[in-house]
C-alpha positions in Angstrom: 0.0 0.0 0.0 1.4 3.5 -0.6 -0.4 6.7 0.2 -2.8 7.3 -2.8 -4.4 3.8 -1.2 -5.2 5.4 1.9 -8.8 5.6 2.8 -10.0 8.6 2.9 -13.6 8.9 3.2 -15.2 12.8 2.5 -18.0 12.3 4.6 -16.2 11.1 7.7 -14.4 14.0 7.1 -17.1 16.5 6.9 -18.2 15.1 10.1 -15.2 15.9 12.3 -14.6 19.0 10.4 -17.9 20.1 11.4 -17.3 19.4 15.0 -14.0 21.6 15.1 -15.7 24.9 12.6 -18.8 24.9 15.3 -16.4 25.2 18.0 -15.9 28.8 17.4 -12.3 30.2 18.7 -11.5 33.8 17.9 -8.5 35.0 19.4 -9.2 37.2 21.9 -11.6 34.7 23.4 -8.9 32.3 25.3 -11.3 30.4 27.1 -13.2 29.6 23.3 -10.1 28.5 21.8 -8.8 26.4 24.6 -11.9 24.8 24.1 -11.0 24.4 20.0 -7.4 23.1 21.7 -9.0 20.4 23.5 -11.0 18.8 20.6 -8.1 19.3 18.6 -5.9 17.3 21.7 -8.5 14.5 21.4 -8.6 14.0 17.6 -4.6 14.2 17.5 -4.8 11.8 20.5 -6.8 8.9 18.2 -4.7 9.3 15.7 -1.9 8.3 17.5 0.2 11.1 18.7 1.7 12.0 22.4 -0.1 14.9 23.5 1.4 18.2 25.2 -0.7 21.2 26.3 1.2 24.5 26.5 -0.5 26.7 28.7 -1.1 30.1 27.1 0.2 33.7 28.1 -0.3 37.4 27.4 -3.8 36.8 27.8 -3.7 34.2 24.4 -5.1 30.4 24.8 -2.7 27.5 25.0 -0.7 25.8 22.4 -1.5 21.9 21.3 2.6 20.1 20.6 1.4 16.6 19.4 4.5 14.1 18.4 4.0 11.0 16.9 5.8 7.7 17.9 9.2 7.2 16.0 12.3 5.3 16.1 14.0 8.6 14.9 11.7 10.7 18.0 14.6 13.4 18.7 16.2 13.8 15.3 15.2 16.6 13.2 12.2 15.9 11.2 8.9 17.6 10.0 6.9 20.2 11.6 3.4 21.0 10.5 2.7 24.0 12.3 -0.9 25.6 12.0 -3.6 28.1 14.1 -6.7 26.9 15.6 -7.5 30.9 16.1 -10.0 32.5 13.6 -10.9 35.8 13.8 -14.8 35.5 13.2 -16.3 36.5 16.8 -18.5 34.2 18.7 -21.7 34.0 16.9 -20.6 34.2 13.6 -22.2 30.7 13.3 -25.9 32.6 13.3 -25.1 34.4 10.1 -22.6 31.6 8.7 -23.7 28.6 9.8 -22.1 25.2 8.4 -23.9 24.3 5.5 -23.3 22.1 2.4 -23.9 23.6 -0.5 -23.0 21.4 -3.8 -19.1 20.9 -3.6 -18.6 24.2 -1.2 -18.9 23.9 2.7 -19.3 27.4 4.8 -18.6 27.9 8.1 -16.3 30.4 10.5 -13.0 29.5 9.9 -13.3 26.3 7.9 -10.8 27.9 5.3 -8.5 29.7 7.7 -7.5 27.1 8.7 -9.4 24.1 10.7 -9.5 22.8 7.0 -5.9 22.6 6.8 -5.5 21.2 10.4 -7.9 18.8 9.9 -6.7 17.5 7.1 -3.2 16.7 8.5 -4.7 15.4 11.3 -6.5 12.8 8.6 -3.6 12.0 6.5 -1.4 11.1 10.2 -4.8 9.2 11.3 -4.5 7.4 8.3 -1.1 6.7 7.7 -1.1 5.1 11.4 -4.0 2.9 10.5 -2.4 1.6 7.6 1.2 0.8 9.1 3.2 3.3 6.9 5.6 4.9 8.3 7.0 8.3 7.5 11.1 8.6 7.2 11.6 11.1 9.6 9.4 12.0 12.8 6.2 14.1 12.7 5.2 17.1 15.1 1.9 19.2 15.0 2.0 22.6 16.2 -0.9 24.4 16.6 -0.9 27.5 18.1 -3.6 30.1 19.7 -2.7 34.0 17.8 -1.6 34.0 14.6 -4.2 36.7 13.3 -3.2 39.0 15.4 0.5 38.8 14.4 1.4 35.6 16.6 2.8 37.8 19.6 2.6 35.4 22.3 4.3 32.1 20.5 6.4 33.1 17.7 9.5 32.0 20.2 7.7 28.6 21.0 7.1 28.4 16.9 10.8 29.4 15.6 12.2 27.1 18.6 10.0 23.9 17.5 10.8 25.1 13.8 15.2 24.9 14.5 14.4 21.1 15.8 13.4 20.1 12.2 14.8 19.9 8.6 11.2 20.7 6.9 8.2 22.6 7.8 4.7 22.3 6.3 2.4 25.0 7.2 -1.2 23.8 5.9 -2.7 27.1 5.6 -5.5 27.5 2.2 -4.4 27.2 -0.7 -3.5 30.7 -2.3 -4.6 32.7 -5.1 -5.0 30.2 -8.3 -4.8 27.2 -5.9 -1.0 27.9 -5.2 1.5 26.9 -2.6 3.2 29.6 -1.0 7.2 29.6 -0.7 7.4 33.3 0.0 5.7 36.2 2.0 5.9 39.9 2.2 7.4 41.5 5.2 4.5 42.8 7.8 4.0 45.3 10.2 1.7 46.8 12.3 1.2 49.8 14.3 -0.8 51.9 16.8 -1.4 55.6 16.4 -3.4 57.3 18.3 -4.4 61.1 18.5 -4.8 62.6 21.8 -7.3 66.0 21.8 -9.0 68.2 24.2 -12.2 67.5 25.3 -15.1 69.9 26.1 -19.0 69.9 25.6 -20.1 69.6 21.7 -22.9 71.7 22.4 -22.2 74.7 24.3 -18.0 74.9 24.3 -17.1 73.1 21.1 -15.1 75.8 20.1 -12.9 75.1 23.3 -12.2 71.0 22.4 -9.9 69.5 19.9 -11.4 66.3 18.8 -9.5 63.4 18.7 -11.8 61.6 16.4 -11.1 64.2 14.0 -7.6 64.7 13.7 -7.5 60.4 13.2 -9.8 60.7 10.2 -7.4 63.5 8.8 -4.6 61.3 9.6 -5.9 57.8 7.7 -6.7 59.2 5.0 -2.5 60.6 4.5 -1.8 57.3 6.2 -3.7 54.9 3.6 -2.7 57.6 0.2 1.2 56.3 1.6 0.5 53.2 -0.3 2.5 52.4 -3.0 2.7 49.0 -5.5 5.6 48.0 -2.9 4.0 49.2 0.2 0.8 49.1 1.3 -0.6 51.2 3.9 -4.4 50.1 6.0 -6.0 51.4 8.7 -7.7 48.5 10.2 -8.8 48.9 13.0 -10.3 52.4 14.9 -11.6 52.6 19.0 -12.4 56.2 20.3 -15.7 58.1 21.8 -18.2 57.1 24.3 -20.4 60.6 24.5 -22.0 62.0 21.7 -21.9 65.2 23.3 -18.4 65.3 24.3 -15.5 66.3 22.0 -13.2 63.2 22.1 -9.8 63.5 23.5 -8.5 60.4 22.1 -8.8 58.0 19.3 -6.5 54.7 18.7 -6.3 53.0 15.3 -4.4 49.7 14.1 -2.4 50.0 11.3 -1.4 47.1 8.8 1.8 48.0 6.0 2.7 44.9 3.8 6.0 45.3 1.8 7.4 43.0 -1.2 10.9 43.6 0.1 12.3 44.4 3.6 13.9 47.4 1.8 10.2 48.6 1.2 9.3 47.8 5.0 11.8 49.7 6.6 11.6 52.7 4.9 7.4 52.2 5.6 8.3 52.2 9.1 10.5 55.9 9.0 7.7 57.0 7.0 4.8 55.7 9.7 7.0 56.7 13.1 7.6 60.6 11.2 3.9 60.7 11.5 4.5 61.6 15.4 4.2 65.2 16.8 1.3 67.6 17.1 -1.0 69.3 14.8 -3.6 71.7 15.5 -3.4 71.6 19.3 -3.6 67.3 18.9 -1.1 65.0 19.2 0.0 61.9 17.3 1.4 58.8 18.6 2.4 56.7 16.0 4.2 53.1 17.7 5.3 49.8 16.0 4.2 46.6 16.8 4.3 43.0 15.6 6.6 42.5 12.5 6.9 39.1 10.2 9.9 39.1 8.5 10.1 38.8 4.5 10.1 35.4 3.3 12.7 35.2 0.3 12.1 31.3 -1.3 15.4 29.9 -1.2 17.2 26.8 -2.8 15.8 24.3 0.0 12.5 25.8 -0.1 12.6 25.2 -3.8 13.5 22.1 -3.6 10.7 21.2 -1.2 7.8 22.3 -3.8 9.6 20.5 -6.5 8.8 17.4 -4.5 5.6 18.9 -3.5 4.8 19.2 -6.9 5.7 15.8 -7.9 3.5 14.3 -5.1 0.8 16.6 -6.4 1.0 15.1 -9.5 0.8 11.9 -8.5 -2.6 12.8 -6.4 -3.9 14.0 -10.1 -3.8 17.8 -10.2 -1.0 20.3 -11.0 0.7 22.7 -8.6 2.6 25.7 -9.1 3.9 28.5 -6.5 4.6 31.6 -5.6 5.6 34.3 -3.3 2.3 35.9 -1.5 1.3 38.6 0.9 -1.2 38.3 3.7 1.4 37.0 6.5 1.4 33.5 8.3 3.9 31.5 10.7 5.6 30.6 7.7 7.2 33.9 7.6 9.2 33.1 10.5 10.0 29.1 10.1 11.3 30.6 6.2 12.6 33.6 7.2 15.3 31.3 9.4 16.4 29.7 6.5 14.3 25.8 7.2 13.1 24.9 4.2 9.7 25.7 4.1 6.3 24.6 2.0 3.4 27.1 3.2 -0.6 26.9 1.7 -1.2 23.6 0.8 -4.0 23.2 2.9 -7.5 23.2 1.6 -8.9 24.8 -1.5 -12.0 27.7 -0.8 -12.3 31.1 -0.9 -13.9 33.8 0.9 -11.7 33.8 4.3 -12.4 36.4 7.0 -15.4 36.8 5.5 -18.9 35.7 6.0 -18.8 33.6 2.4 -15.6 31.9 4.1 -15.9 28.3 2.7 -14.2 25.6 1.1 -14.6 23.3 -1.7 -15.3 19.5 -0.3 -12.9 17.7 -3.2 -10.1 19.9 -1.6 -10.3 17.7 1.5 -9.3 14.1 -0.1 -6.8 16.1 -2.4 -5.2 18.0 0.2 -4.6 14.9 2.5 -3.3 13.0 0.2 -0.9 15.8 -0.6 -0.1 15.8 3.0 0.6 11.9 3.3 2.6 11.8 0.0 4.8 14.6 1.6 5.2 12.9 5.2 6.1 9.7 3.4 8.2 10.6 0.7 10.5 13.6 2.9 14.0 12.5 4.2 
């Protein structure tokens, strides 16, 4: 038997999909995805793996470490290293509920990326039921914060990463059903304006409104962007009284750059933004950064045998270098040889048409068992 005889079965695997997408996990709700962590720990668990539980900080939920039985257990191997945070809110599932719709499934999160968990969880399950043995040993990652930059385990991730020669990170599939061997550098930032307040009715002349000067301010900060940097304002918090002028406002700003060049001289350009105009003051701080992800000769040579093994499964893959940040950043950025998106096909992630298409799931996992049984 080799891995295109495993039996994978699409409804079985709608079934436990299901279970994990209805267990709704956004990140800033540690409690929710510790719960996501604990269905994840029992699936991983049947299938065969040793279970760790790392308990979660900064105010994130825990981290799932599952490590499957080898004779090689300690020798650098493969890491598949995924999210089980999504950043739909609890109650999402009202307005996208899982539902079956002709070859597309919907659901919070089932593209980004419980599809892509799942599905290695499958092709382990099945390898272990069949007696086929991968060369080298397996570890799962799965981690609680990667949409919101990955700030409380990128150390546990680029540690785990430096034990292994490969890492697969089974995020969706990208744009034209790619794999990923490259990402664009990211940062983020906070700015916020700080005014003076007074009544909006009687003494407006007196205040300085905070919420003001920010709209000024994203509208330079977003007509920054260039075809090598991009500039967004995400994400804006500010005024509880309608009758009060604010006196401050706090946005999130995301820049995205092709080359780390283009990122650090985004980052002069967004920190220069600081100072004080018109009696308000700007803050402008950095945050979380991802690295540029150049594809290098190992990473290379890991799609090419992805690629073959994609081939063999029946469908053709190319790749390409791609923006939108994930974990692989970090794991490619060190120089491991890398192979990033080769999760689940679908479309519409972060978004309330977030779904994937159902002959993805038999494709992807036997993508994923031809690449744990053909690396060494």
């Amino acid at each position: 038997m080799t891995y295109l005889d495993l039996p994978f079965d699409t409804d079985e695997m709608l079934t436990g999909l299901k279970t994990w997408v209805e267990c709704e996990s956004p990140t800033y709700d540690a409690a929710a995805v510790n719960r996501m962590m604990d269905l994840a720990a029992y699936d991983f668990a049947v299938a065969g793996a040793e279970i760790e539980r790392i308990p979660g900080r900064m105010g994130m939920g825990g981290s799932l470490r599952a490590k499957f039985p080898h004779e090689k257990q300690g020798e650098p191997g493969i890491l598949i290293s995924g999210h089980l945070d999504t950043v739909h809110p609890i109650g999402t599932l009202e307005k996208l509920p899982w539902k079956i719709v002709e070859n597309r499934v919907y659901g919070p999160g089932v593209m980004d990326m419980k599809g892509g968990n799942y599905v290695a969880m499958e092709a382990l399950k099945q390898l272990g039921a069949a007696g086929l043995k991968t060369p080298l040993p397996v570890t799962v990652l799965l981690t609680p914060d990667e949409e919101i930059g990955t700030p409380s385990t990128r150390e546990l991730i680029e540690r785990e990463a430096a034990k292994n020669k490969y890492v697969i990170v089974p995020e969706p599939a990208s744009q034209g059903d790619c794999a990923v061997t490259g990402r664009y550098a990211i940062a983020r930032f906070n700015v916020k304006t700080i005014g003076k307040p007074s009544h909006a009715s009687w003494a407006l002349e007196d205040g300085r409104s905070a919420i003001a000067a920010m709209a000024k301010k994203v509208l330079e900060i977003e007509a920054m962007t260039t075809p090598d940097c991009t500039f967004s304002v995400g994400v804006i918090h500010a005024g509880k009284w309608v009758n009060c002028v604010s006196s401050s406002c706090d946005a999130q700003v995301l820049s995205m750059a092709k080359r780390q060049g283009d990122l650090d001289a985004g980052v002069e350009r967004m920190l220069a933004l600081s100072g004080e105009e018109n009696g308000v003051t700007i803050e402008v701080t950095r945050g979380l950064t991802r690295p540029v992800w150049e594809p290098d000769a190992g990473t290379l040579a890991l799609f090419d045998v992805t690629k073959t093994i994609a081939a063999e499964v029946g469908f053709d893959l190319d790749h390409h270098s791609a923006g939108g940040g994930s974990d692989g950043n970090f794991t490619g950025a060190m120089g491991i040889p890398t192979i990033d998106s080769v999760g689940v096909r679908g479309k519409g992630l972060h978004t309330l048409d977030e779904h994937i298409f159902i002959d993805s799931l038999v494709e992807r996992a036997k993508l994923m068992a031809g690449l744990l049984t053909r690396l060494s």
